[in-house]
N, CA, C and O atoms as a DFTB+ gen file, in Angstrom:
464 C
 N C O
     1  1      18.186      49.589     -14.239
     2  2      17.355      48.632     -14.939
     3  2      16.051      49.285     -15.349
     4  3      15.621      50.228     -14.686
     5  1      15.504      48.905     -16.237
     6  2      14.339      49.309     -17.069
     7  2      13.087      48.610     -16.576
     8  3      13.073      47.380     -16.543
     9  1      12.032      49.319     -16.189
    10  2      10.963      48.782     -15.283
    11  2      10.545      47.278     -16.149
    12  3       9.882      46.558     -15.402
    13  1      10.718      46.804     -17.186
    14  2      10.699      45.558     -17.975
    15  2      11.037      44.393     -17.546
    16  3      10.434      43.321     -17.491
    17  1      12.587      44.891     -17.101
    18  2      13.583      44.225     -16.817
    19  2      13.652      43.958     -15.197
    20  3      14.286      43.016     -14.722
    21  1      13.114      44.658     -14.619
    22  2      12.943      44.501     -13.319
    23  2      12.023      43.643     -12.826
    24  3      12.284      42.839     -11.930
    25  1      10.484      43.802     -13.580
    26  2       9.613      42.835     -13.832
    27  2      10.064      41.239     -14.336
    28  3       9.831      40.426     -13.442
    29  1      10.506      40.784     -15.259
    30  2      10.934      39.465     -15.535
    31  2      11.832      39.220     -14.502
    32  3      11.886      38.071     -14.061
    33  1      12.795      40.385     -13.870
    34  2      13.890      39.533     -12.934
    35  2      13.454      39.247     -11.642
    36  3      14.157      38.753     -10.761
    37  1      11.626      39.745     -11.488
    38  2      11.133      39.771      -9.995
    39  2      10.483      38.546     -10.446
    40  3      10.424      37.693      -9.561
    41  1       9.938      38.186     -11.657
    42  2       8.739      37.163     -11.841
    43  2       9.845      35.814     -11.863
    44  3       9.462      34.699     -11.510
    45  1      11.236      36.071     -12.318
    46  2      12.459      34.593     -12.451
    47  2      12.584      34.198     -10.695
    48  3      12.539      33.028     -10.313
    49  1      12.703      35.061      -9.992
    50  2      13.071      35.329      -8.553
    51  2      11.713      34.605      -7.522
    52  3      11.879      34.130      -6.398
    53  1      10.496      34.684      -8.213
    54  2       9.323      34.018      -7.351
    55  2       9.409      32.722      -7.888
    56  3       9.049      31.794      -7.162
    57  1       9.841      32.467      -9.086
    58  2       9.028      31.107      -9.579
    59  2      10.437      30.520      -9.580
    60  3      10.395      29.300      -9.734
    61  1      11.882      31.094      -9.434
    62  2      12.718      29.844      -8.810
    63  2      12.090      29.410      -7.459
    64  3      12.001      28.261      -7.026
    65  1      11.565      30.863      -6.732
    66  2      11.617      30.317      -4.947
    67  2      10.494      29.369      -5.162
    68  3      10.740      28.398      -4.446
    69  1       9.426      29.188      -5.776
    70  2       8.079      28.340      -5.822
    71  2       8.994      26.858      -6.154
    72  3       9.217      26.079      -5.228
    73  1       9.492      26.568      -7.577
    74  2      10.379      25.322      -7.894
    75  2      11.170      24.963      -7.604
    76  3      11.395      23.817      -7.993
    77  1      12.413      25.762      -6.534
    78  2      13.318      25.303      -5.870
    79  2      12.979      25.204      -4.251
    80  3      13.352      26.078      -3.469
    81  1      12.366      24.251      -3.917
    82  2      12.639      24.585      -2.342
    83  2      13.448      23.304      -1.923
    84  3      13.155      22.111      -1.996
    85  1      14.380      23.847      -1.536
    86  2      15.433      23.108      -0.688
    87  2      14.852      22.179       0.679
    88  3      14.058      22.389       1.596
    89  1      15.600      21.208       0.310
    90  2      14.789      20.053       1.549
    91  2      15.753      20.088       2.305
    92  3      16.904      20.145       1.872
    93  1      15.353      20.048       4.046
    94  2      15.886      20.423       5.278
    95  2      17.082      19.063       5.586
    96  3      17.094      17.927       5.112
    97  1      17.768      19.545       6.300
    98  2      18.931      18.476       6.756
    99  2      17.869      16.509       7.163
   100  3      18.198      15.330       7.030
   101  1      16.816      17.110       7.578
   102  2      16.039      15.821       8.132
   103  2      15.412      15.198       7.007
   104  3      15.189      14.015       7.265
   105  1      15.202      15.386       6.355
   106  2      15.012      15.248       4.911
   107  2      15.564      14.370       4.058
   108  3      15.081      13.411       3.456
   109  1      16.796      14.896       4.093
   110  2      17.741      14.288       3.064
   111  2      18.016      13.076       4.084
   112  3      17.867      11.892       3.780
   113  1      18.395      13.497       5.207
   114  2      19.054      11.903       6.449
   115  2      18.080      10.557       6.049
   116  3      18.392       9.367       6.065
   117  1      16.590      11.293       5.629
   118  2      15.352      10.316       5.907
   119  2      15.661       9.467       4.542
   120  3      15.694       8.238       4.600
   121  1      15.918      10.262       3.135
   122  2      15.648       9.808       2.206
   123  2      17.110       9.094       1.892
   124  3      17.094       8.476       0.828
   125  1      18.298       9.059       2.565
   126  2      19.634       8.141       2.289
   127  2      19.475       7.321       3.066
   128  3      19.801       6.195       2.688
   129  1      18.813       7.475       4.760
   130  2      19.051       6.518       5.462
   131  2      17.359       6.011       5.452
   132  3      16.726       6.697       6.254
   133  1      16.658       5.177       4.873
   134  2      15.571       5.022       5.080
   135  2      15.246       3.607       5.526
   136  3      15.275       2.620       4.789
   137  1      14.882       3.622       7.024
   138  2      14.833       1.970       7.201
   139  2      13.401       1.870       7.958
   140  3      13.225       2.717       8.833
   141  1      12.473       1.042       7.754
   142  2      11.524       1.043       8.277
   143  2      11.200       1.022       9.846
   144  3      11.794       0.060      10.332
   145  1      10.595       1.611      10.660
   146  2       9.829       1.501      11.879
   147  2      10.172       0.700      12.699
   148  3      10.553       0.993      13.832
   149  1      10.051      -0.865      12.057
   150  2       9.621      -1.540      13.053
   151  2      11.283      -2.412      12.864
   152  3      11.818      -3.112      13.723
   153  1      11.692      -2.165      11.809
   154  2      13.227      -2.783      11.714
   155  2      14.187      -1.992      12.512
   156  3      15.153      -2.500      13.083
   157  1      13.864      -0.609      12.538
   158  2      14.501       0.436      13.933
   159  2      14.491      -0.036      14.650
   160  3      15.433      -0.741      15.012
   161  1      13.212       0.117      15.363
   162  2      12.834      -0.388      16.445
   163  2      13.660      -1.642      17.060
   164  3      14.538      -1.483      17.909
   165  1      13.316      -2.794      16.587
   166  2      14.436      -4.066      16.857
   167  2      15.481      -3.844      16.703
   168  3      15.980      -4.558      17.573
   169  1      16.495      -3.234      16.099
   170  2      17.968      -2.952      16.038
   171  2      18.369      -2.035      17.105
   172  3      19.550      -2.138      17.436
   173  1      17.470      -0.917      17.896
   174  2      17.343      -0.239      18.845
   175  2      17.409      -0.713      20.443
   176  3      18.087      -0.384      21.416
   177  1      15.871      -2.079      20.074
   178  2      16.300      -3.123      21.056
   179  2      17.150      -3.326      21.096
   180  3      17.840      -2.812      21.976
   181  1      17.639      -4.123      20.274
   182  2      19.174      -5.276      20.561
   183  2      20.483      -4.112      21.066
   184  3      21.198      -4.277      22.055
   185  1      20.523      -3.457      20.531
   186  2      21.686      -2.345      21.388
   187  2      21.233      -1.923      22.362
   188  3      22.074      -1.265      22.975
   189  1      20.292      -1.966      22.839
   190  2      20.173      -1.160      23.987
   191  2      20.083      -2.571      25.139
   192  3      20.535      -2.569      26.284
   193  1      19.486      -3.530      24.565
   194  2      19.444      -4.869      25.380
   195  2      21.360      -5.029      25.774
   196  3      21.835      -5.198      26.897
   197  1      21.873      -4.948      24.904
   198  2      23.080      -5.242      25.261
   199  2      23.819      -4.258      25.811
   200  3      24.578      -4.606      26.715
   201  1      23.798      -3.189      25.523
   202  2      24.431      -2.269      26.440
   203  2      23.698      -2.573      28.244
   204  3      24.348      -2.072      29.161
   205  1      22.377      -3.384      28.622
   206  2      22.286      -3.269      29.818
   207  2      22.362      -4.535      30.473
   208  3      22.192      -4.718      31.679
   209  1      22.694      -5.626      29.388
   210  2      23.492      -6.936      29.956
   211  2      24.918      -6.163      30.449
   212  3      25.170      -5.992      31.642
   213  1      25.734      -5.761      29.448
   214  2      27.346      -5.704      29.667
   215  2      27.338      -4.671      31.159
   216  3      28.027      -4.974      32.133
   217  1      26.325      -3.268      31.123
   218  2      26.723      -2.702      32.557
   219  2      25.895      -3.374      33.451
   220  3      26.057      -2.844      34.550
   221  1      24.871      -4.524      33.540
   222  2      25.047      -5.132      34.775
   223  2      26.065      -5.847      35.156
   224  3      26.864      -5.676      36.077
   225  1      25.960      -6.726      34.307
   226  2      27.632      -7.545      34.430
   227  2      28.756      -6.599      35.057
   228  3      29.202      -6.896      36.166
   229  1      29.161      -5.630      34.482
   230  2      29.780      -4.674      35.537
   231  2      30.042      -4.181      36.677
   232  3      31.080      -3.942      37.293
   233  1      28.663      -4.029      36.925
   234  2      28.228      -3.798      38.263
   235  2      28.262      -4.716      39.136
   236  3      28.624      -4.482      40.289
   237  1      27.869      -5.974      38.698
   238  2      27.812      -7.609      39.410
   239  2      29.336      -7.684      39.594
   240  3      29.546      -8.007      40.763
   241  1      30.375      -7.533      38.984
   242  2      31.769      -7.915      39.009
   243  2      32.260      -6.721      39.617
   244  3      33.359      -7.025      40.080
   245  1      32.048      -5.668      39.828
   246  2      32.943      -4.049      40.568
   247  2      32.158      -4.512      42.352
   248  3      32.668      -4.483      43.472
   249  1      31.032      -4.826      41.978
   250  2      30.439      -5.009      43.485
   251  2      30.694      -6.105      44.660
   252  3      30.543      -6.003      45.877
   253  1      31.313      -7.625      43.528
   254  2      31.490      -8.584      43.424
   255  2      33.438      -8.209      44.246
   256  3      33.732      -8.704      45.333
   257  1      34.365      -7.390      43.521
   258  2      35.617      -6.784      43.881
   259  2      35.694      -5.704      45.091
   260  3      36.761      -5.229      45.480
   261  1      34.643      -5.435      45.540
   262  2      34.448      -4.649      47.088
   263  2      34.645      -2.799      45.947
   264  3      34.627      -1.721      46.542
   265  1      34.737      -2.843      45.060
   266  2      34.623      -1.470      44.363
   267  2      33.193      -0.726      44.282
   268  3      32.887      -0.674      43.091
   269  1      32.215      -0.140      45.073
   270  2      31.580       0.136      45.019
   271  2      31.406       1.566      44.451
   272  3      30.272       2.010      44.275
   273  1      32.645       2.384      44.127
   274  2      32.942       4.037      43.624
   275  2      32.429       3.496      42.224
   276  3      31.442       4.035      41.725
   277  1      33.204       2.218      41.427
   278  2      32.871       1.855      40.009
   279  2      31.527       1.710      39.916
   280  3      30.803       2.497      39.306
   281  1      30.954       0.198      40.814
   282  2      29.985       0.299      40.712
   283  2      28.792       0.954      40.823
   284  3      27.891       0.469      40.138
   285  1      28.564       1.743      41.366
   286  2      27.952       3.083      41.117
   287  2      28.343       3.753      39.888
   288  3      27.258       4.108      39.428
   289  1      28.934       4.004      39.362
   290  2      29.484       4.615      37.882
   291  2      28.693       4.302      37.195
   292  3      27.732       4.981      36.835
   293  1      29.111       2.574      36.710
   294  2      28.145       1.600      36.115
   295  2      26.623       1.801      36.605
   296  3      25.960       2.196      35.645
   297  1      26.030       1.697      37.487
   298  2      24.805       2.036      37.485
   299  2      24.129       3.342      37.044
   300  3      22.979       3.404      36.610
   301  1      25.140       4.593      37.237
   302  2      24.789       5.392      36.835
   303  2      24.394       5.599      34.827
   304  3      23.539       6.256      34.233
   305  1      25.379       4.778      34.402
   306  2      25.441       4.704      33.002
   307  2      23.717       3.947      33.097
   308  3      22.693       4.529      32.739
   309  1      23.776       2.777      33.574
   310  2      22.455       2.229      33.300
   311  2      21.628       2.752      33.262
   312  3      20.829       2.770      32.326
   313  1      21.539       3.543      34.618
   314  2      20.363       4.448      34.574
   315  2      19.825       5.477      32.729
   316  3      18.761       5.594      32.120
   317  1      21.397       6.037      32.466
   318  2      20.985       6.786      31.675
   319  2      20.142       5.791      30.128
   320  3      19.147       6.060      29.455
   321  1      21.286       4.435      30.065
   322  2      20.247       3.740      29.084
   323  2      18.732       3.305      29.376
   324  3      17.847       3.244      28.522
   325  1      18.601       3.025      30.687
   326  2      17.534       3.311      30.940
   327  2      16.143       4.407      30.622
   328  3      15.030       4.126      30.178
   329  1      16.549       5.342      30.921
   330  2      16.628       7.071      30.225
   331  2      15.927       6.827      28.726
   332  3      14.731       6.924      28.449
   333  1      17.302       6.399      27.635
   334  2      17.594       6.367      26.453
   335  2      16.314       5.323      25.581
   336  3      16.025       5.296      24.385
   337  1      15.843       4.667      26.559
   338  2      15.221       3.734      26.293
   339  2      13.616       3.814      26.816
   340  3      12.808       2.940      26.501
   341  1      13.309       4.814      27.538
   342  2      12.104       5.369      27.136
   343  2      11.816       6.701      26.459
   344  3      10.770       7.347      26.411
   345  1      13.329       7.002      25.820
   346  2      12.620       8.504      24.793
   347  2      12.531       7.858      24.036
   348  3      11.450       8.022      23.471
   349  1      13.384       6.739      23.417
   350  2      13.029       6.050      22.041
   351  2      12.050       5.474      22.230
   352  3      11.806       4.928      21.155
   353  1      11.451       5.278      22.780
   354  2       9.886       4.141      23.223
   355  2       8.851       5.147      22.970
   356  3       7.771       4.918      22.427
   357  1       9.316       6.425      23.461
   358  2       8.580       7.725      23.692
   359  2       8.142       8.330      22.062
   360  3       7.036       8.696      21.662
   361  1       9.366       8.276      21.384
   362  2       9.501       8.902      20.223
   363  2       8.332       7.750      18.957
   364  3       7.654       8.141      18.007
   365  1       8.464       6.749      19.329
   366  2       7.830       5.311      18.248
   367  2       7.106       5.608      18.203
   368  3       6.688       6.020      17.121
   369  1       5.992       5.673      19.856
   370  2       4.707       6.283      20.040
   371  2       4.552       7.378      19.364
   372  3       3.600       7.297      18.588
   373  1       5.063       8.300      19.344
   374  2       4.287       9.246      19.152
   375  2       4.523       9.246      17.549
   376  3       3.496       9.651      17.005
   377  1       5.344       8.987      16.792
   378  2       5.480       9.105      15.026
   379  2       4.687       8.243      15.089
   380  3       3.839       8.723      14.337
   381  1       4.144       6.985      15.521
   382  2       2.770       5.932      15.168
   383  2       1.353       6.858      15.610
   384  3       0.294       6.802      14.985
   385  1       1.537       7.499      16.526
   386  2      -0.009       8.071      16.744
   387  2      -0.021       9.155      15.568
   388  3      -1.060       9.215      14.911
   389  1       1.080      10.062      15.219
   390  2       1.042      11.093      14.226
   391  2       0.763      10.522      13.075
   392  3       0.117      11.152      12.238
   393  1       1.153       9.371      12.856
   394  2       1.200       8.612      11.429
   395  2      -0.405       8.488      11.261
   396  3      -0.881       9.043      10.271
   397  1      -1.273       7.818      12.129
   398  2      -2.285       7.433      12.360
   399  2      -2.843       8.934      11.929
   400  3      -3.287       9.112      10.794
   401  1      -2.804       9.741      12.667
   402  2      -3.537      10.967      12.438
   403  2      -3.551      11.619      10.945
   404  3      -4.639      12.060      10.574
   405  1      -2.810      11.687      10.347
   406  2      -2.489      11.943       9.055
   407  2      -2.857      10.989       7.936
   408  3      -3.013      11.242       6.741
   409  1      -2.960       9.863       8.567
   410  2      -3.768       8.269       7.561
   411  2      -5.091       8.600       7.644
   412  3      -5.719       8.577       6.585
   413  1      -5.742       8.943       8.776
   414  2      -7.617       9.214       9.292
   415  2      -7.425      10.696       9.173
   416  3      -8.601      10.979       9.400
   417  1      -7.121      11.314       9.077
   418  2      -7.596      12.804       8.683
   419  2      -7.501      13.496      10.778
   420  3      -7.961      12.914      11.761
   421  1      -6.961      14.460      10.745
   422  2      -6.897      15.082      12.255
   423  2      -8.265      14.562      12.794
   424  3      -9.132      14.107      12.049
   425  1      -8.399      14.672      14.241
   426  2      -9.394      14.586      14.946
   427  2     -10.735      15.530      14.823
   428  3     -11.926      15.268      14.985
   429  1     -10.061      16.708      14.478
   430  2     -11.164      18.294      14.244
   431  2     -11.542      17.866      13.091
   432  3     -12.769      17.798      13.026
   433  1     -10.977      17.529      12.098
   434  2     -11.379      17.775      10.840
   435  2     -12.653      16.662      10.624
   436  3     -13.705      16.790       9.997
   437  1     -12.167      15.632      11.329
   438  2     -12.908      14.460      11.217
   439  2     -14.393      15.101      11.803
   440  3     -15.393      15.363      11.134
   441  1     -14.224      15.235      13.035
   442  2     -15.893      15.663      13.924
   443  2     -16.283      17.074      13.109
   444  3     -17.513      17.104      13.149
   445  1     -15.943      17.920      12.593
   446  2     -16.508      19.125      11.541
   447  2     -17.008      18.242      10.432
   448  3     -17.959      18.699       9.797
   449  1     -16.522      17.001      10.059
   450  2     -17.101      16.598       9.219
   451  2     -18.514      15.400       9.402
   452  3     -19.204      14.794       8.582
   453  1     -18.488      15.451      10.694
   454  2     -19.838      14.712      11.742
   455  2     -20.883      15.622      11.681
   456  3     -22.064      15.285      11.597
   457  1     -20.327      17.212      11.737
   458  2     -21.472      17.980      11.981
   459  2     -21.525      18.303      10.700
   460  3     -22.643      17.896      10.383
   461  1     -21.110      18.706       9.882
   462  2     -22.202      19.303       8.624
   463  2     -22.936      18.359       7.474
   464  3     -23.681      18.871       6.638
């Protein structure tokens, strides 16, 4: 190739990578599946509310049958929705405090802008 030609095919090669940037798998999930916060949130409840009606009930009826190997099983599952149900509690918090931070400007940026 002719130093010309090498030039336009280096300058086509930056300014696809500048206009094409490919959006990440989380990305695309966000922008097909997009449901608000707080409508999550409640649909999150209600499954998780019911998944820990049905394994008490379980447990009440295996414990209720002298099966205590099951019932323990069943509790063990609870436990884990249990679990399941403060990372998602965990996770709300913290995309609402990040959200917040990014609405008011970071904390640093804010007090650098106290002092000058």
């Amino acid at each position: 190739m002719s130093a010309p030609a090498q030039e336009e095919a280096s300058a086509v090669v930056n300014g696809d990578a500048e206009a094409e940037v490919q959006p990440s798998i989380w990305e695309v999930i966000d922008e097909l599946i997009s449901v608000p916060r707080a409508t999550l949130a409640k649909i999150l409840g209600v499954a998780l509310s019911i998944l820990c009606c049905v394994s008490s009930w379980l447990i009440y009826r295996e414990v209720n049958n002298g099966r205590l190997d099951l019932a323990a099983l069943h509790g063990g599952f609870l436990l884990l929705v249990f679990g399941l149900m403060g990372s998602v509690a965990f996770v709300l918090f913290e995309a609402g405090r990040l959200e917040g931070e990014s609405a008011e400007g970071s904390p640093d940026q804010v007090e650098n802008k106290k002092t000058d």
